[in-house]
Phi, psi and omega in degrees: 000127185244182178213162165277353176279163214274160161249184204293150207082316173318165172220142166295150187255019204278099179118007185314318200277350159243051113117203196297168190251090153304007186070016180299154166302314178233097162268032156277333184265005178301283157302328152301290185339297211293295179312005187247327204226010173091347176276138188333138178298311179338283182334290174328305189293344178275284198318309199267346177276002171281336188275329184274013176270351168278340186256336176286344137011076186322190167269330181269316169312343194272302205292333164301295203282345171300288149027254172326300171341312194259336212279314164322327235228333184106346179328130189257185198285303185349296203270294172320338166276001179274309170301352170286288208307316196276338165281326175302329191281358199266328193272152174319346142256055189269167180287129162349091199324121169246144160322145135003296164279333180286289167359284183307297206314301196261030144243000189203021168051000000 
């Protein structure tokens, strides 16, 4: 019987063709950058695990630090949960509209 998963140890070849494998998730698309815009595969391979740890982000770390952010700026909360709740709706995934009281909930527990 034979199979397509790896036997134990082995290491995959995933990413072979730019160079070491950083675990990105897609390094197809690692590889179209690096072929689109000329840039090192490293570079390319830094540049996409950096964006996806930006969309991996929870929703209550984002809304904490959005928070902070707004709070800096003077802003009151009132007026900071609307601009929270309408950038949550903005992201490239967004997360389930929370209310206000959910809003306040993940910022003061």
């Amino acid at each position: 019987m034979t199979s397509d998963l790896p036997e134990f140890g082995q290491i995959l070849a995933v990413g072979a063709t730019w160079g070491q494998d950083r675990g990105v998730a897609d390094g197809e698309l690692v590889e179209r950058i690096v072929a689109t815009t000329g840039l090192a595969p490293g570079e390319v391979a830094r540049i996409v695990d950096d964006v996806l740890a930006w969309y991996r982000e929870p929703v209550e770390d984002y809304v904490r630090r959005r928070h902070r952010h707004h709070k800096v700026y003077g802003r009151r909360n009132a007026q900071i949960y609307r601009l929270i709740a309408d950038e949550l709706g903005e992201r490239l995934v967004a997360p389930p509209e929370l209310t206000e009281r959910q809003l306040r909930r993940v910022i003061y527990g």
